[in-house]
C-alpha positions as CSV (number, residue, x, y, z in Angstrom):
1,X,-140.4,199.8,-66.7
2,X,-140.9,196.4,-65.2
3,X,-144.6,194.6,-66.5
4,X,-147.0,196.4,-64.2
5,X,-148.6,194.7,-61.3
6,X,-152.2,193.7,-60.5
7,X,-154.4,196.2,-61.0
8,X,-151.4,198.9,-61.5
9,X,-152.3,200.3,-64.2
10,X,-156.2,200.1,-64.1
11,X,-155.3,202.1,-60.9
12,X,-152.7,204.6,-61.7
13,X,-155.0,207.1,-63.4
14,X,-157.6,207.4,-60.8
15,X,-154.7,208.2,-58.0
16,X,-152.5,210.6,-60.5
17,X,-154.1,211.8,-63.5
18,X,-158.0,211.8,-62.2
19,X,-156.8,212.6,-59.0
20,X,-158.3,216.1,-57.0
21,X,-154.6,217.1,-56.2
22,X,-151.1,216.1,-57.0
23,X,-148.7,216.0,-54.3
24,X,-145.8,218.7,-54.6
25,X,-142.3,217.0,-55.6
26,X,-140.8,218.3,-52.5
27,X,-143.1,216.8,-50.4
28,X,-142.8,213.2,-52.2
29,X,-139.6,213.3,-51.6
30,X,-139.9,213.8,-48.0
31,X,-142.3,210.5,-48.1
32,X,-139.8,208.7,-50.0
33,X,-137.1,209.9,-47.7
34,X,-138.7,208.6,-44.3
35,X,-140.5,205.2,-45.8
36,X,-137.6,203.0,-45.1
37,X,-137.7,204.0,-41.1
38,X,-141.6,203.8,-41.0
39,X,-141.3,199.7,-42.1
40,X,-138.9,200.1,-39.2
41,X,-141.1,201.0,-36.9
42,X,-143.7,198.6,-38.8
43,X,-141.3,195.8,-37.8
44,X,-140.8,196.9,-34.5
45,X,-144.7,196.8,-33.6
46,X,-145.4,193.5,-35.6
47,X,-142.8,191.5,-33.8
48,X,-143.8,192.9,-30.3
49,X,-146.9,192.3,-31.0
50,X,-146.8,188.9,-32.1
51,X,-144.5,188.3,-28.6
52,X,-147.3,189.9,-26.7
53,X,-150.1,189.0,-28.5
54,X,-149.7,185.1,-29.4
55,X,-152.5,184.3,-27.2
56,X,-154.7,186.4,-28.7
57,X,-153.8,185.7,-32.0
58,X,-154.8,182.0,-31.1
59,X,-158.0,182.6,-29.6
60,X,-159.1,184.6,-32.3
61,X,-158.3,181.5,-34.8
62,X,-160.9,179.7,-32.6
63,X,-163.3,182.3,-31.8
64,X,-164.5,183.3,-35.3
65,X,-163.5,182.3,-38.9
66,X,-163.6,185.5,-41.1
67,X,-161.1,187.6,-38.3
68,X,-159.0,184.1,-38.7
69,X,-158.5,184.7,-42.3
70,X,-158.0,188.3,-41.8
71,X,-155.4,187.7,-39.4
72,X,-153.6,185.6,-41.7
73,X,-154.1,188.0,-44.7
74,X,-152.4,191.0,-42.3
75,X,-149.5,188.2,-41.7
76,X,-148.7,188.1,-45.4
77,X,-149.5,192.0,-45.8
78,X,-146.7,192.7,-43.1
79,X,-144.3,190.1,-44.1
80,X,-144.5,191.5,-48.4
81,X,-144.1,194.6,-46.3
82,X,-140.9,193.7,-44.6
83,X,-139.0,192.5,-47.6
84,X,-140.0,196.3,-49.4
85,X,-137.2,197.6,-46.5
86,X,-134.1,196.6,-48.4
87,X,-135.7,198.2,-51.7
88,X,-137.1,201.2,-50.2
89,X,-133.8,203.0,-49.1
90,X,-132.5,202.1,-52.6
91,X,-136.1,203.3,-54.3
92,X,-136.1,200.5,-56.4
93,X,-139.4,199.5,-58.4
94,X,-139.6,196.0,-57.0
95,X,-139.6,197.9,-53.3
96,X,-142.7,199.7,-54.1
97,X,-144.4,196.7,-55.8
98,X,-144.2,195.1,-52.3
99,X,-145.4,198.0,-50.6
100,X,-148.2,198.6,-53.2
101,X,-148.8,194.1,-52.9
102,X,-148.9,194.9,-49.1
103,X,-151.4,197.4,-49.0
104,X,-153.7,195.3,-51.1
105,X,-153.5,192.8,-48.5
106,X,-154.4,194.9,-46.1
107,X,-157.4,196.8,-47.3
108,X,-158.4,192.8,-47.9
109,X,-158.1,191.7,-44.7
110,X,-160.5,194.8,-43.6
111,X,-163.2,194.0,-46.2
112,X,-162.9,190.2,-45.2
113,X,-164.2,191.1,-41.4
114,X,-167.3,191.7,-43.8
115,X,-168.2,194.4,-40.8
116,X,-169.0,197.6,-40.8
117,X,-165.9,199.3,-39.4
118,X,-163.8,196.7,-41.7
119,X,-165.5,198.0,-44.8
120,X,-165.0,201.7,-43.6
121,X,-161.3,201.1,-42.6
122,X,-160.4,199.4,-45.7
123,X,-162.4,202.3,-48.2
124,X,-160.1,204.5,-46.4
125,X,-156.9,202.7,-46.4
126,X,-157.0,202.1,-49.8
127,X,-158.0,205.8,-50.8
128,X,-155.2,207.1,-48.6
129,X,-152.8,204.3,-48.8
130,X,-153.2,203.9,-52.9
131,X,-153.5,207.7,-53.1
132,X,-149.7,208.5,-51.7
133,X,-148.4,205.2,-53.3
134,X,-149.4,206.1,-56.6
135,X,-148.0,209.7,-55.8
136,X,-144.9,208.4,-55.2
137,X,-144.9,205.7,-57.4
138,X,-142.0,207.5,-60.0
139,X,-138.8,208.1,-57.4
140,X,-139.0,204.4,-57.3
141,X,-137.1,203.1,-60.5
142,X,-134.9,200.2,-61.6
């Protein structure tokens, strides 16, 4: 196994071993199976979004600073996501190292709002989204 990434393996504990539940294999596998066509459908809403939303995006760079950064910390959370898509359909560590990178990023970019409902969303995104990385974190192998 490939040196462990940040906080991978302070983390792995709490979401396997310490964990309420384990998820059964056959239902990892199903998440395994359909990740690759949910970054799809990930790509697929960023870029349409990004079409649609440009103006948006810009006025929010001048309408407050702390959404600014977030925004930009969601960019890089999407894009690490993006290049997991070649990995993930071959399960390959390095794939869910960018998918585990990504949701960092994006339970940052909540907490950096430094709001309410930014705090709440990313205390649940990384619960759930840690939770069924971690649980899924040995079909992906070198």
């Amino acid at each position: 196994m490939e040196k462990p990434t940040f906080l991978e393996q302070e983390l792995a504990p709490v979401f396997t071993e310490k964990a309420p539940f384990q998820l059964p294999d056959d239902i990892r596998e199903i998440i395994v199976k359909i990740i690759p066509y949910l970054i799809i459908v990930q790509i697929v809403f960023f870029v349409l979004s990004m079409l649609g939303g440009g103006s948006v995006i810009l006025a929010a760079f001048s309408a407050n600073l702390l959404y600014s950064i977030s925004a930009l910390i969601s960019l890089a959370g999407a894009i690490i996501g993006m290049l997991a898509l070649p990995g993930s359909f071959k399960r390959t560590r390095e794939s869910w190292v960018k998918m585990y990178q990504a949701q960092l990023l994006f339970v940052l970019a909540s907490l950096v709002t430094l709001t309410i409902s930014g705090f709440i969303s990313g205390l649940f995104s990384l619960a759930v989204g840690l939770f069924l990385l971690f649980q899924i974190r040995p079909k992906y192998v070198n």
